[in-house]
matplotlib code that plots the C-alpha trace (Angstrom):
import matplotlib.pyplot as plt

x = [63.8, 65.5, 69.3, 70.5, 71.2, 67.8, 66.8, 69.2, 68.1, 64.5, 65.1, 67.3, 64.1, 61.7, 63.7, 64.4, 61.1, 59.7, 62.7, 64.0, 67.7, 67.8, 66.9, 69.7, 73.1, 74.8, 73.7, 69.8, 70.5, 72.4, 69.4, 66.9, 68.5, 68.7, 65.2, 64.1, 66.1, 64.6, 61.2, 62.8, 63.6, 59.7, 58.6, 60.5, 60.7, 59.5, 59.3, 60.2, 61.4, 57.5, 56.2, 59.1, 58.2, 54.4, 55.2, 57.3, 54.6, 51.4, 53.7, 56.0, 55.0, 55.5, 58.6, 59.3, 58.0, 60.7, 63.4, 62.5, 63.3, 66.1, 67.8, 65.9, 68.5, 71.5, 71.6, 70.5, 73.5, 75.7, 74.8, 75.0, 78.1, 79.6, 80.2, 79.2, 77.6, 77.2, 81.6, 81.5, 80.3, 82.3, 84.9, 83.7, 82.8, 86.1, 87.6, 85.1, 86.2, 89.7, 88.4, 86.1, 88.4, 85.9, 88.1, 87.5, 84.8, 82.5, 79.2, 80.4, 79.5, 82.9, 84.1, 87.1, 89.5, 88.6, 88.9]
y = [113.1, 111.1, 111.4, 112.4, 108.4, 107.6, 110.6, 109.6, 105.9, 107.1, 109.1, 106.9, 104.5, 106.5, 107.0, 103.6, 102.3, 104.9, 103.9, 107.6, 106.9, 106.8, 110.4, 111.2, 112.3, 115.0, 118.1, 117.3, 116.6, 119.9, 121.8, 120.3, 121.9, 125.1, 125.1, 124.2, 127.0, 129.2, 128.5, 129.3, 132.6, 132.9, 133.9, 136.9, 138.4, 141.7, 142.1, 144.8, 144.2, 144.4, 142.3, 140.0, 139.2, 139.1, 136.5, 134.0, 134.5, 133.6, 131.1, 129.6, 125.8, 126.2, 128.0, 124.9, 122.4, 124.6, 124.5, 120.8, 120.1, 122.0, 120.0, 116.4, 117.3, 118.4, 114.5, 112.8, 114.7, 113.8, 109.9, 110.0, 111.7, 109.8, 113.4, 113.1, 116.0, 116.7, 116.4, 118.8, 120.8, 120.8, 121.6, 124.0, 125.9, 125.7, 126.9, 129.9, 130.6, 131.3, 133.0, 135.3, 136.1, 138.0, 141.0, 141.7, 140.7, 141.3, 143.7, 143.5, 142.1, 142.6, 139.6, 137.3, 138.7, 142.5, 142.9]
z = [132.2, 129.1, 128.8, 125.2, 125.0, 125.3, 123.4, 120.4, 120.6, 120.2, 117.1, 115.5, 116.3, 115.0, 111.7, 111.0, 111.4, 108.7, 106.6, 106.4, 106.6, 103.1, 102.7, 105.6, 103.6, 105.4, 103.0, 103.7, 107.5, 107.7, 105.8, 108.2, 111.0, 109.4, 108.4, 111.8, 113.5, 110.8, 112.4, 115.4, 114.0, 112.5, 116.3, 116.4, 112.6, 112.7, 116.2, 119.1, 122.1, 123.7, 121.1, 121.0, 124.7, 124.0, 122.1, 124.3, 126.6, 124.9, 122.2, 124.9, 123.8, 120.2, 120.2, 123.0, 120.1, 117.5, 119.7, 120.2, 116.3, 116.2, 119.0, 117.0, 114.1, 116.3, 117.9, 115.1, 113.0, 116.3, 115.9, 111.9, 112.2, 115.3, 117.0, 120.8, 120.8, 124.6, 124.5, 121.5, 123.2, 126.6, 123.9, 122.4, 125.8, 127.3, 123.7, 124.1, 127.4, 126.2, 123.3, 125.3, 129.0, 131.7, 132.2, 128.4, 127.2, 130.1, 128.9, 125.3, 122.2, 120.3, 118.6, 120.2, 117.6, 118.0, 121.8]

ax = plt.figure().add_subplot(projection="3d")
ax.plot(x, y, z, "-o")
ax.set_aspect("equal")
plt.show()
């Protein structure tokens, strides 16, 4: 299994020798991501909760390959940006975990600043 170096480094790799950076400014990056998670979002559209299950089961792979671009953008923002990504998010998790304390927000979806 690659670490998120190696996976960076290979991205970063891959753009360059196409020549892509060019294309890279923060506005396009960002609307890559969103477009990716979009297709994310494409599996389930119209869905129930039967069908929405159906369909992780017999498209598993190419909701994998989806989720796959979406995370291609994510590090390839984090190099552009120099944002560790993987401490970002260690961040942002403990920050959530303040946000969001067990006692009350266990079994509920109520935003931080409504429980």
């Amino acid at each position: 299994m690659a670490s998120i170096k190696e996976l960076t480094d290979r991205i970063i790799a891959f753009r360059d020798a196409r020549d892509w950076k060019q294309f890279h400014n923060p506005k396009d990056l960002a609307l890559s991501l969103v477009l990716e998670s979009c297709e994310v979002m494409e599996h389930f559209q119209w869905k129930n909760s039967e069908e929405m299950q159906k369909q992780l089961e017999e498209h598993r792979n190419d909701i994998g390959e989806e989720l796959a671009d979406v995370l291609y953008w994510v590090l390839l923002m984090g190099h552009d940006f120099n944002i560790d990504v993987l401490d970002a998010l260690e961040n942002k998790l403990e920050k959530n975990e303040t946000k969001y304390p067990i006692d009350k927000a266990r079994g509920v979806h109520t935003k931080y600043n409504r429980l």
